[in-house]
Structures are given as C-alpha cells and as structure tokens.
PDB file of N, CA, C and O in Angstrom, chain B, residues numbered from 101:
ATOM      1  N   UNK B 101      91.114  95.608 104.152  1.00  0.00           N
ATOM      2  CA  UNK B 101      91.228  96.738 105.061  1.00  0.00           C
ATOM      3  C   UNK B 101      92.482  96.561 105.919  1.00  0.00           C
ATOM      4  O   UNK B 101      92.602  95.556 106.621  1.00  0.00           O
ATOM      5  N   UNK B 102      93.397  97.492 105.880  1.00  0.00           N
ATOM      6  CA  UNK B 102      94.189  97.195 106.847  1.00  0.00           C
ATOM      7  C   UNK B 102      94.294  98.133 108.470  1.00  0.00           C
ATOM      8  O   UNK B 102      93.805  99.251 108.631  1.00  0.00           O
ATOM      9  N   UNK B 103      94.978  97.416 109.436  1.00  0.00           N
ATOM     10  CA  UNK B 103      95.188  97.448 110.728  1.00  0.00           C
ATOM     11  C   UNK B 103      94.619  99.378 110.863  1.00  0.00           C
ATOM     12  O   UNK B 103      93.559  99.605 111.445  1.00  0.00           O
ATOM     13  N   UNK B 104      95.245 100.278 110.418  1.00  0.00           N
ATOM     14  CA  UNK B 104      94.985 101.227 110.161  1.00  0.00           C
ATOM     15  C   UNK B 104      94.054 101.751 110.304  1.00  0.00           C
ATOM     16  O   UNK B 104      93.808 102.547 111.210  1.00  0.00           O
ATOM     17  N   UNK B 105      93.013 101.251 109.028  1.00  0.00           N
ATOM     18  CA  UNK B 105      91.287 101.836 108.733  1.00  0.00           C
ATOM     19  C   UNK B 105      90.782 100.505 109.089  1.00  0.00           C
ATOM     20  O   UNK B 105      90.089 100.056 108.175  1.00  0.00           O
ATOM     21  N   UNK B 106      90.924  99.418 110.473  1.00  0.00           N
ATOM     22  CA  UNK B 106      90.158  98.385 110.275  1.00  0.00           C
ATOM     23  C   UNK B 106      89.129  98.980 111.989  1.00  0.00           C
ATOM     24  O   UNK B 106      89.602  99.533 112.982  1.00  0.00           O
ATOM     25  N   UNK B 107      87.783  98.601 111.736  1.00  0.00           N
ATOM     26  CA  UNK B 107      87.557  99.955 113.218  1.00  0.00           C
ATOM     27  C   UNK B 107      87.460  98.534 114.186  1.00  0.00           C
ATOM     28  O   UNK B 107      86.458  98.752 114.866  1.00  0.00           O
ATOM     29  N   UNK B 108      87.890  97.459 114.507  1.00  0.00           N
ATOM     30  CA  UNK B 108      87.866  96.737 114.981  1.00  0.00           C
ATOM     31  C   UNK B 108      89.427  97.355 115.877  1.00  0.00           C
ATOM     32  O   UNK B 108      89.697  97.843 116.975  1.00  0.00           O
ATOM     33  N   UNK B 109      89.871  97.116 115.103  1.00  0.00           N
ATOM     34  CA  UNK B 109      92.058  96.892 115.865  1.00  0.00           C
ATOM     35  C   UNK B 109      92.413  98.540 116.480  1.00  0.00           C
ATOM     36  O   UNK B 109      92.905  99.173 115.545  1.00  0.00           O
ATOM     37  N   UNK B 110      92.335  99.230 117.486  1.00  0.00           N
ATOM     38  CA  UNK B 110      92.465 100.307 117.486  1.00  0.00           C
ATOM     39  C   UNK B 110      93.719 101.143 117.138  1.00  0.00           C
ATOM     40  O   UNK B 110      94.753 100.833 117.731  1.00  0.00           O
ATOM     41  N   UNK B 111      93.765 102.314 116.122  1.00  0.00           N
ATOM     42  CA  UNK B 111      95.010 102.342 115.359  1.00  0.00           C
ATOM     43  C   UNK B 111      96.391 102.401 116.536  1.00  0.00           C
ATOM     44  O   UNK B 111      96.306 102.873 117.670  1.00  0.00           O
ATOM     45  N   UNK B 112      97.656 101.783 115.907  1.00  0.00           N
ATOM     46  CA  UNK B 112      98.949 102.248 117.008  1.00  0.00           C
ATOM     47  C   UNK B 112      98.923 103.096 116.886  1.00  0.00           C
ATOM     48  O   UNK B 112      98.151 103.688 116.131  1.00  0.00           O
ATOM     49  N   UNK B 113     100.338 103.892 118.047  1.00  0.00           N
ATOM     50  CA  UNK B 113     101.058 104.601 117.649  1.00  0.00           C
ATOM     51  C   UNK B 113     101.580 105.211 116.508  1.00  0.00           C
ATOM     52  O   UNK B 113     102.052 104.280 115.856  1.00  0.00           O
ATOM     53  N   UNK B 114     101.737 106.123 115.977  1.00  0.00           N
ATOM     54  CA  UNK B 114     102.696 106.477 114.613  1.00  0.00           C
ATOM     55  C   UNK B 114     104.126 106.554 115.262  1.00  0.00           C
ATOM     56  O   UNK B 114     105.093 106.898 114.584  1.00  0.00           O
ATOM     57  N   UNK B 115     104.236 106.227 116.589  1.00  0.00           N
ATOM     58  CA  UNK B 115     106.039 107.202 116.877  1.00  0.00           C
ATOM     59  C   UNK B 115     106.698 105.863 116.514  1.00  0.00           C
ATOM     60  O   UNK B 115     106.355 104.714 116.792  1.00  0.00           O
ATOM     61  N   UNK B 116     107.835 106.379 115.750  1.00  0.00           N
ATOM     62  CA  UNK B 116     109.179 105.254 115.827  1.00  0.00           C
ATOM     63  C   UNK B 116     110.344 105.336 116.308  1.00  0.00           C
ATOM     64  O   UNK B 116     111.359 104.792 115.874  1.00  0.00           O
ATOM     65  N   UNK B 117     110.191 106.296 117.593  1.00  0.00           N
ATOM     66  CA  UNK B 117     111.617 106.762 118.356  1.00  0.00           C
ATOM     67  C   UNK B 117     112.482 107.685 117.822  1.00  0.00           C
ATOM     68  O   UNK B 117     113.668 107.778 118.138  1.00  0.00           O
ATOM     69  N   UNK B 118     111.783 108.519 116.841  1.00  0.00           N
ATOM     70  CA  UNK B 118     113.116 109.126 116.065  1.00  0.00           C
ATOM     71  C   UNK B 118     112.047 111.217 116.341  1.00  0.00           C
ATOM     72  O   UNK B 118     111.613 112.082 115.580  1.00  0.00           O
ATOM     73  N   UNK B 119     112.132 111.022 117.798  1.00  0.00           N
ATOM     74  CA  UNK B 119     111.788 112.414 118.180  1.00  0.00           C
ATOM     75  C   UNK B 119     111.920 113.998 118.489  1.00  0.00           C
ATOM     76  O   UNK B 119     111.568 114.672 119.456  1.00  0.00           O
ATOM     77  N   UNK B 120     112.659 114.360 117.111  1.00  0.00           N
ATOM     78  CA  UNK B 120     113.099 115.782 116.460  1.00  0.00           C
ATOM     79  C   UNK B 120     111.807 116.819 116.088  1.00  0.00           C
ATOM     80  O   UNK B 120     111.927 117.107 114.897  1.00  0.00           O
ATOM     81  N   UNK B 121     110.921 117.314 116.520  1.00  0.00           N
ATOM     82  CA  UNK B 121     110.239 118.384 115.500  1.00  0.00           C
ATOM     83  C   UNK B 121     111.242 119.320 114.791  1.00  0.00           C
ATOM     84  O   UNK B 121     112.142 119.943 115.354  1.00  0.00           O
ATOM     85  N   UNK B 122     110.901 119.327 113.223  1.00  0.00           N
ATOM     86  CA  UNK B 122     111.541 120.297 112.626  1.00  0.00           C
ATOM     87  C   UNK B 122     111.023 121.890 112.390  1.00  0.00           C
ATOM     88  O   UNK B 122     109.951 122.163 111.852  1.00  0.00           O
ATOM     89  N   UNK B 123     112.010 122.911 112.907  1.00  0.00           N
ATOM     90  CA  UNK B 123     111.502 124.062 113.118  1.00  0.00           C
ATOM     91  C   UNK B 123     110.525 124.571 111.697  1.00  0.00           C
ATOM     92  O   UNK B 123     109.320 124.808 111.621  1.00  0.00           O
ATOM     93  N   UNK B 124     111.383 124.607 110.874  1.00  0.00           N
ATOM     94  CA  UNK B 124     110.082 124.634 109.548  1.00  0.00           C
ATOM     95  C   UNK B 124     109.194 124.330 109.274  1.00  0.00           C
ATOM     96  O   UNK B 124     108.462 125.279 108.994  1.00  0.00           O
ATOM     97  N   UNK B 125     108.626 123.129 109.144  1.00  0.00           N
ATOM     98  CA  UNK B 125     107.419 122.455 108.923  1.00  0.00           C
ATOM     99  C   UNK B 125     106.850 122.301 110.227  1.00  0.00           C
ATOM    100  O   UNK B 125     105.639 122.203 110.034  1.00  0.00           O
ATOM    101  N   UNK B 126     107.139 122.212 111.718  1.00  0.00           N
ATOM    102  CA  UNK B 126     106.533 121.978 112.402  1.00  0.00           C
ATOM    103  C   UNK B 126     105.680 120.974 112.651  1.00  0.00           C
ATOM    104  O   UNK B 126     104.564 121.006 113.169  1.00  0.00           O
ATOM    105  N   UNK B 127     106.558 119.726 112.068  1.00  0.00           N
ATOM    106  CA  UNK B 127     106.493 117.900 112.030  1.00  0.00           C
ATOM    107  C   UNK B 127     107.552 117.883 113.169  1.00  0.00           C
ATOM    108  O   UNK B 127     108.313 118.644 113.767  1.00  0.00           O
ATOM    109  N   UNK B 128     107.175 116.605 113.126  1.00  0.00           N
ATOM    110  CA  UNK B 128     107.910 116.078 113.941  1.00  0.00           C
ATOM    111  C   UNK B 128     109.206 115.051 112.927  1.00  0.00           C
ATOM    112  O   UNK B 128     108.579 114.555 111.991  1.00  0.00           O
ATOM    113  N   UNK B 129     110.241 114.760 112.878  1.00  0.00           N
ATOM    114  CA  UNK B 129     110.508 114.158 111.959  1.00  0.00           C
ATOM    115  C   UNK B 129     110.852 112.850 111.615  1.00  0.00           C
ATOM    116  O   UNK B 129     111.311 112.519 110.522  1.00  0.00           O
ATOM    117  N   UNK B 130     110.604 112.040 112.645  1.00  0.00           N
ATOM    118  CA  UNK B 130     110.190 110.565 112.593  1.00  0.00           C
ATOM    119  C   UNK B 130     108.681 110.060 112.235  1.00  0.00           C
ATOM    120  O   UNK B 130     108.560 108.933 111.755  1.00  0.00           O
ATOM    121  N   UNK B 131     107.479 110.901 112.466  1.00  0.00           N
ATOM    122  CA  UNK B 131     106.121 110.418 112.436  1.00  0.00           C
ATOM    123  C   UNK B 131     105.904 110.923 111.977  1.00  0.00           C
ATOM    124  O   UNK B 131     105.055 110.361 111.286  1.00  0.00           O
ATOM    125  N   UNK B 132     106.065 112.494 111.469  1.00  0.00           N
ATOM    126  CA  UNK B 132     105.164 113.700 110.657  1.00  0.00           C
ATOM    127  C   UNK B 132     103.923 113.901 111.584  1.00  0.00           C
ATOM    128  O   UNK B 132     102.809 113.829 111.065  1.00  0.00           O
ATOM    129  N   UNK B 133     103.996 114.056 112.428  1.00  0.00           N
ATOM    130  CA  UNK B 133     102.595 114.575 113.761  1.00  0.00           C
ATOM    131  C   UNK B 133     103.252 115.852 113.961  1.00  0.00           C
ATOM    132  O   UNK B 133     104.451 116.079 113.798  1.00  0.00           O
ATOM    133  N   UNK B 134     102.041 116.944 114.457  1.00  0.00           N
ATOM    134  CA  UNK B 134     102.461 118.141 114.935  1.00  0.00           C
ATOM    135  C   UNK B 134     102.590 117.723 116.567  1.00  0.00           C
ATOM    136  O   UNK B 134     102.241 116.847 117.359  1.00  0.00           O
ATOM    137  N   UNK B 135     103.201 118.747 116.505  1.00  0.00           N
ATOM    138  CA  UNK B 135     103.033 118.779 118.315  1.00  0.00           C
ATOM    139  C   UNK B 135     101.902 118.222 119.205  1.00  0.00           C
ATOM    140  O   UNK B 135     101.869 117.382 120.104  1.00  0.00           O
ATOM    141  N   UNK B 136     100.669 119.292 118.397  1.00  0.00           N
ATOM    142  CA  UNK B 136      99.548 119.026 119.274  1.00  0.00           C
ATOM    143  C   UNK B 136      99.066 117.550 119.058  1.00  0.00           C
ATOM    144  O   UNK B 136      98.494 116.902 119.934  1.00  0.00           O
ATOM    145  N   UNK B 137      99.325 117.132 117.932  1.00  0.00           N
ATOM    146  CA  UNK B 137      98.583 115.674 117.634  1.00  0.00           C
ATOM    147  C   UNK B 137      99.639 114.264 118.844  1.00  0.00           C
ATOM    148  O   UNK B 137      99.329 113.153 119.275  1.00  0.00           O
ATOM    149  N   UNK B 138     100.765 115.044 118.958  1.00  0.00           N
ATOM    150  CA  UNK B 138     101.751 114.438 119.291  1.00  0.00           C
ATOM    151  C   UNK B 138     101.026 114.415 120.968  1.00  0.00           C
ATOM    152  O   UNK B 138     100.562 113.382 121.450  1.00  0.00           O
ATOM    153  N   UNK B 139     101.045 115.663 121.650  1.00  0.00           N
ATOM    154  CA  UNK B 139     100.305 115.293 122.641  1.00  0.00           C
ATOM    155  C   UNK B 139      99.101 115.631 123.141  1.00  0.00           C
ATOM    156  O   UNK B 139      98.797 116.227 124.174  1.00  0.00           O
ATOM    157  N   UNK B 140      98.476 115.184 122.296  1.00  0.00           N
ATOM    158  CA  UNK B 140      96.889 114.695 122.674  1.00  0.00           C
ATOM    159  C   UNK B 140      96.338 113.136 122.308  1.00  0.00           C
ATOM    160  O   UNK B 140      95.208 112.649 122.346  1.00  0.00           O
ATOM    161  N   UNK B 141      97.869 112.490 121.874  1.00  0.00           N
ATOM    162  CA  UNK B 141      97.281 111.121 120.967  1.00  0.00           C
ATOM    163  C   UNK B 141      96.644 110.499 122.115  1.00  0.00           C
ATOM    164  O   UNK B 141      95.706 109.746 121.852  1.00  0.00           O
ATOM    165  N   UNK B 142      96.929 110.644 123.214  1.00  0.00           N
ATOM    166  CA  UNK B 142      96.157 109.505 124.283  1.00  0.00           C
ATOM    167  C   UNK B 142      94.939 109.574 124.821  1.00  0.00           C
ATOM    168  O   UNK B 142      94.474 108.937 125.766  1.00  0.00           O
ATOM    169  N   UNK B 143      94.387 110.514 124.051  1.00  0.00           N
ATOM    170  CA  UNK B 143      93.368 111.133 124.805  1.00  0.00           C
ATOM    171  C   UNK B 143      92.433 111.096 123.117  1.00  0.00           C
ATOM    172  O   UNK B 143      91.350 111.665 123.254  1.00  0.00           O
ATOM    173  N   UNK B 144      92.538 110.838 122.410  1.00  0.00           N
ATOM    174  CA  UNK B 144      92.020 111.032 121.422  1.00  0.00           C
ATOM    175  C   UNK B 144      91.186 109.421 120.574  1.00  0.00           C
ATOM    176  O   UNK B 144      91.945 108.555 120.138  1.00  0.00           O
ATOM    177  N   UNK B 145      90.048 109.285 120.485  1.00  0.00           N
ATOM    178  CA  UNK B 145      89.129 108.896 120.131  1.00  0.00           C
ATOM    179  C   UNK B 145      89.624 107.519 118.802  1.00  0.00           C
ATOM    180  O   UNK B 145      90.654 107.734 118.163  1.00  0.00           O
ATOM    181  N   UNK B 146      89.180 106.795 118.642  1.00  0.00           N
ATOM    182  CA  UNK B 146      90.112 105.836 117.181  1.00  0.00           C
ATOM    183  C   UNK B 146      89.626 106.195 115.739  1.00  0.00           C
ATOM    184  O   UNK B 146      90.053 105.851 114.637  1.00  0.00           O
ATOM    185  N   UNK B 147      88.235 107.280 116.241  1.00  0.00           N
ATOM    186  CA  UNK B 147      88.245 107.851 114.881  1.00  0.00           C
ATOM    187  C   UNK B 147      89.209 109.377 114.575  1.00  0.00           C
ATOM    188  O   UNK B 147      89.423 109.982 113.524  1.00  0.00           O
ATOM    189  N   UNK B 148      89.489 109.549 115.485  1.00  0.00           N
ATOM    190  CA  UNK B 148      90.301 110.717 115.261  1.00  0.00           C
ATOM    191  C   UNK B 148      91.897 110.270 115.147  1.00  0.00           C
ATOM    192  O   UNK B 148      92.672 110.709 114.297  1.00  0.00           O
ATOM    193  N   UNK B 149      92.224 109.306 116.177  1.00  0.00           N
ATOM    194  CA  UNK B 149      93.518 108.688 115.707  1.00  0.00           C
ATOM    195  C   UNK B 149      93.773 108.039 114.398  1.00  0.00           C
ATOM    196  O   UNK B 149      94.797 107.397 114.167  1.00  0.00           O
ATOM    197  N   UNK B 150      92.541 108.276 113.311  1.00  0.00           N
ATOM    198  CA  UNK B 150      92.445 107.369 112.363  1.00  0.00           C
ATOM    199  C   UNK B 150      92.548 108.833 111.248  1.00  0.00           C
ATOM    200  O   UNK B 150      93.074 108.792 110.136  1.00  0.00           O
ATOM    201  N   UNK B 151      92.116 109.676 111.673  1.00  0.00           N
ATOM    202  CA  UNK B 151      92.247 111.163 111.037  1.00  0.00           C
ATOM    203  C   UNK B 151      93.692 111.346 110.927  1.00  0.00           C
ATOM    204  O   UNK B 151      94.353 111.481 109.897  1.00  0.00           O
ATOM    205  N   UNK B 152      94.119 111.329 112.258  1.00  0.00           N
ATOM    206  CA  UNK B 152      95.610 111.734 112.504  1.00  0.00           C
ATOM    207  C   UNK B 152      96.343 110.629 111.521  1.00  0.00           C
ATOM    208  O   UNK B 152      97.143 111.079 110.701  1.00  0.00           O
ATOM    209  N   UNK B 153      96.128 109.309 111.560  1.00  0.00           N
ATOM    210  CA  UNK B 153      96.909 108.461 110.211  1.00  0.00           C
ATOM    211  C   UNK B 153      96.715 109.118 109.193  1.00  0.00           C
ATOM    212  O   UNK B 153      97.703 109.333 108.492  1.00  0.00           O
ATOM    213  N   UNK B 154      95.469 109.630 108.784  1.00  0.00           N
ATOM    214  CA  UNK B 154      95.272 110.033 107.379  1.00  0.00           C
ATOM    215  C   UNK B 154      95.976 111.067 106.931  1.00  0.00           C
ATOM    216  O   UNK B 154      96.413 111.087 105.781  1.00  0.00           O
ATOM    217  N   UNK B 155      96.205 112.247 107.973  1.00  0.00           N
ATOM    218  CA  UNK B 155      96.608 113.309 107.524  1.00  0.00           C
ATOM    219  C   UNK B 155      98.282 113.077 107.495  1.00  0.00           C
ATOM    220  O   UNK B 155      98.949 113.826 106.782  1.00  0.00           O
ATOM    221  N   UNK B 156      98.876 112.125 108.208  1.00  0.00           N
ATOM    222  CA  UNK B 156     100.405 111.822 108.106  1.00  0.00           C
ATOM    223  C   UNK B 156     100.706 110.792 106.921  1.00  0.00           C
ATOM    224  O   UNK B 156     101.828 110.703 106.421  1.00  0.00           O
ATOM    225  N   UNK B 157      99.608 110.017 106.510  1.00  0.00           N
ATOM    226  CA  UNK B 157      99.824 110.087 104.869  1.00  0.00           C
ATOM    227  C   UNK B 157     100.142 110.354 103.638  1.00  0.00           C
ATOM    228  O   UNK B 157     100.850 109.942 102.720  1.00  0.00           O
ATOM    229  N   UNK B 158      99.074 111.530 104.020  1.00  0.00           N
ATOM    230  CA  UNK B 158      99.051 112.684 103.011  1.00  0.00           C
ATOM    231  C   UNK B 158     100.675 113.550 103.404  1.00  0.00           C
ATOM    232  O   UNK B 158     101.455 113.560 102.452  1.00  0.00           O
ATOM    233  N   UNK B 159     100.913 113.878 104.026  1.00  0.00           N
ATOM    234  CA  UNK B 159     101.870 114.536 104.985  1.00  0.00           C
ATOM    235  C   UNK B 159     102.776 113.501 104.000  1.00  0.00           C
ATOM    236  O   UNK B 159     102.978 113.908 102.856  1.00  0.00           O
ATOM    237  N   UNK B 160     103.220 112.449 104.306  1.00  0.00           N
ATOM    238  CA  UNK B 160     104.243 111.753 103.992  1.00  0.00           C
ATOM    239  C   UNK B 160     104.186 111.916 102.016  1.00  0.00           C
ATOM    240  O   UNK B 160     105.059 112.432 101.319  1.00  0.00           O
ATOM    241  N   UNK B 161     102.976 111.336 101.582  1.00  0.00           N
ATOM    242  CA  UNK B 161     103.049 111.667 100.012  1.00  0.00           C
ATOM    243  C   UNK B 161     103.567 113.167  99.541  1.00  0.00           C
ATOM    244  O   UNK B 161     104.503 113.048  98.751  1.00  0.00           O
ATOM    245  N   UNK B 162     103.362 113.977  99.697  1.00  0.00           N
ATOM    246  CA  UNK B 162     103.517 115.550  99.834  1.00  0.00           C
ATOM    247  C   UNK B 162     105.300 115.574  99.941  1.00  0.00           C
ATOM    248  O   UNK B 162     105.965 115.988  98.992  1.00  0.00           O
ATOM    249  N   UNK B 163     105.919 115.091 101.176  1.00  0.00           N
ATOM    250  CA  UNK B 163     107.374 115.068 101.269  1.00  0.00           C
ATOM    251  C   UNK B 163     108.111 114.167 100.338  1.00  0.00           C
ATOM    252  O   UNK B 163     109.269 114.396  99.988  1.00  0.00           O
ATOM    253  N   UNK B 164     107.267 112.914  99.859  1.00  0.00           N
ATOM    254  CA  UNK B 164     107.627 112.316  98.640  1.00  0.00           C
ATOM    255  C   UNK B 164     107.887 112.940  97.735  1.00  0.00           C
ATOM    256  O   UNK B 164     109.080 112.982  97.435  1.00  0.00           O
ATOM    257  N   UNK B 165     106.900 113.707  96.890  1.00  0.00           N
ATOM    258  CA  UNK B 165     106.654 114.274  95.778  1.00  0.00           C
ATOM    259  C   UNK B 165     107.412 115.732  95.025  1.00  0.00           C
ATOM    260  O   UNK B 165     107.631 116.260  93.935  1.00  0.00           O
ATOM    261  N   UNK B 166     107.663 115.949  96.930  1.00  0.00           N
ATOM    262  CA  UNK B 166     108.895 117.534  97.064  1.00  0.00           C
ATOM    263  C   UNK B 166     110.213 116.669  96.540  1.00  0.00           C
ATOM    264  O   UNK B 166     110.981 116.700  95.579  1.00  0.00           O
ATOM    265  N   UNK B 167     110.030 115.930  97.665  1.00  0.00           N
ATOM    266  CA  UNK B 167     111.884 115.249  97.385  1.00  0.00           C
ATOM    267  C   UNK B 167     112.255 114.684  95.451  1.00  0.00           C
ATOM    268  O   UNK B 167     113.344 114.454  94.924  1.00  0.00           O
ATOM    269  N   UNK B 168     111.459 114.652  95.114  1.00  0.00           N
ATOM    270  CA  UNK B 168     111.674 113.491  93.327  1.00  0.00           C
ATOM    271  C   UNK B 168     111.609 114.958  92.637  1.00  0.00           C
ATOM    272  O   UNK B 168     112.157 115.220  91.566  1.00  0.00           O
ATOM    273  N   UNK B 169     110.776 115.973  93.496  1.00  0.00           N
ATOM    274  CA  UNK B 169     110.873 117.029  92.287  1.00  0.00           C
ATOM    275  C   UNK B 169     112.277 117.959  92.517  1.00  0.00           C
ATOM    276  O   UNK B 169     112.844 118.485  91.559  1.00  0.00           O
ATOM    277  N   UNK B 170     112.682 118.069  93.680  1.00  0.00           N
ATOM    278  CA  UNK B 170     114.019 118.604  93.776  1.00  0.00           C
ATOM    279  C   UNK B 170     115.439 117.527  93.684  1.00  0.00           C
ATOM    280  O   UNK B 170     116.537 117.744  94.196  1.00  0.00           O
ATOM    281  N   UNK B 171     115.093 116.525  93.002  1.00  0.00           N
ATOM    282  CA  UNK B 171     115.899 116.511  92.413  1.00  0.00           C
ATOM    283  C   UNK B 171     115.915 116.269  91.459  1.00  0.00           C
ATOM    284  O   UNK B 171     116.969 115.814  91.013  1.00  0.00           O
ATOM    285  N   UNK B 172     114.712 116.433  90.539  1.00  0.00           N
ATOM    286  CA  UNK B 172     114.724 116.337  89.266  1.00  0.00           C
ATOM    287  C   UNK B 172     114.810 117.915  88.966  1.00  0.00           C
ATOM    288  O   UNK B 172     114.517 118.319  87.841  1.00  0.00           O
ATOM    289  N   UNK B 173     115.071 118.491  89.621  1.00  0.00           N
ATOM    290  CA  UNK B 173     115.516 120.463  89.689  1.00  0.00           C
ATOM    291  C   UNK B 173     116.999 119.834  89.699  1.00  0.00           C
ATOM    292  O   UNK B 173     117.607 120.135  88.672  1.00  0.00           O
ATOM    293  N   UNK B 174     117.678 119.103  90.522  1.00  0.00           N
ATOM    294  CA  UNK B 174     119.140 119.288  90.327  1.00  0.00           C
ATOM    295  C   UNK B 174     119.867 118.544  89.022  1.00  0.00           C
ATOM    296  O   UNK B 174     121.060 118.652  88.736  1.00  0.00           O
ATOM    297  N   UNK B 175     118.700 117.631  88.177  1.00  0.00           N
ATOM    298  CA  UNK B 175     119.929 116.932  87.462  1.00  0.00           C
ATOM    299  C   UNK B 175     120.244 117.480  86.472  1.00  0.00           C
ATOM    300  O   UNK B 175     121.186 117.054  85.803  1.00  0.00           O
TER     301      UNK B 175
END
C-alpha cells in the first residue's frame, strides 16, 4: 500500500509550486486539482483527500493517453 491509499499516513499535498489553472480544462497545471478541490483541500476529510488523489490520477492517465495519441496523429 502506498503513502497515498495507506489510511494510517494522512495523504500530502498534491501542489508542486507550479500554480497556473488552465483556462480549458479548468486544472490547475502543476497538480491537475480544480479550483474547488484546490481550495477546500484543508478542510477536507483523508478520505476525501484520498478521492481527490484518485481522481488526479485518473486526470493524469487521461492527459497521458491524449498526448501519445496526438502524436501518433502527427507522425
């Protein structure tokens, strides 16, 4: 189990200082958090901060999967 999903360690932060929301997606574009997740993280529960990992996961696989397919559109 890691640090993440362990319900002992309460999850960090996701921010890594790199604090742009992008007008399109309405991420943020260092963490992939919306706004609201962005500020309510302190106030929010370790099972829900554990939601919020999950869904910036998924969030992150998703921007993976765009990026390999556009450029397998450009070659």
């Amino acid at each position: 189990m890691t640090a993440l999903h362990d319900a002992v360690t309460p999850p960090p932060s996701p921010c890594i200082n790199i604090c742009r929301m992008d007008a399109r997606s309405g991420l943020c574009e260092g963490c992939l958090r919306t706004i609201d997740e962005i500020a309510g993280w302190s106030t929010l529960d370790d099972a829900a901060k554990r939601a919020v990992w999950d869904a910036i996961e998924t969030r992150h696989a998703e921007w993976v999967a765009q990026r390999f397919a556009s450029q397998g559109e450009k070659q």
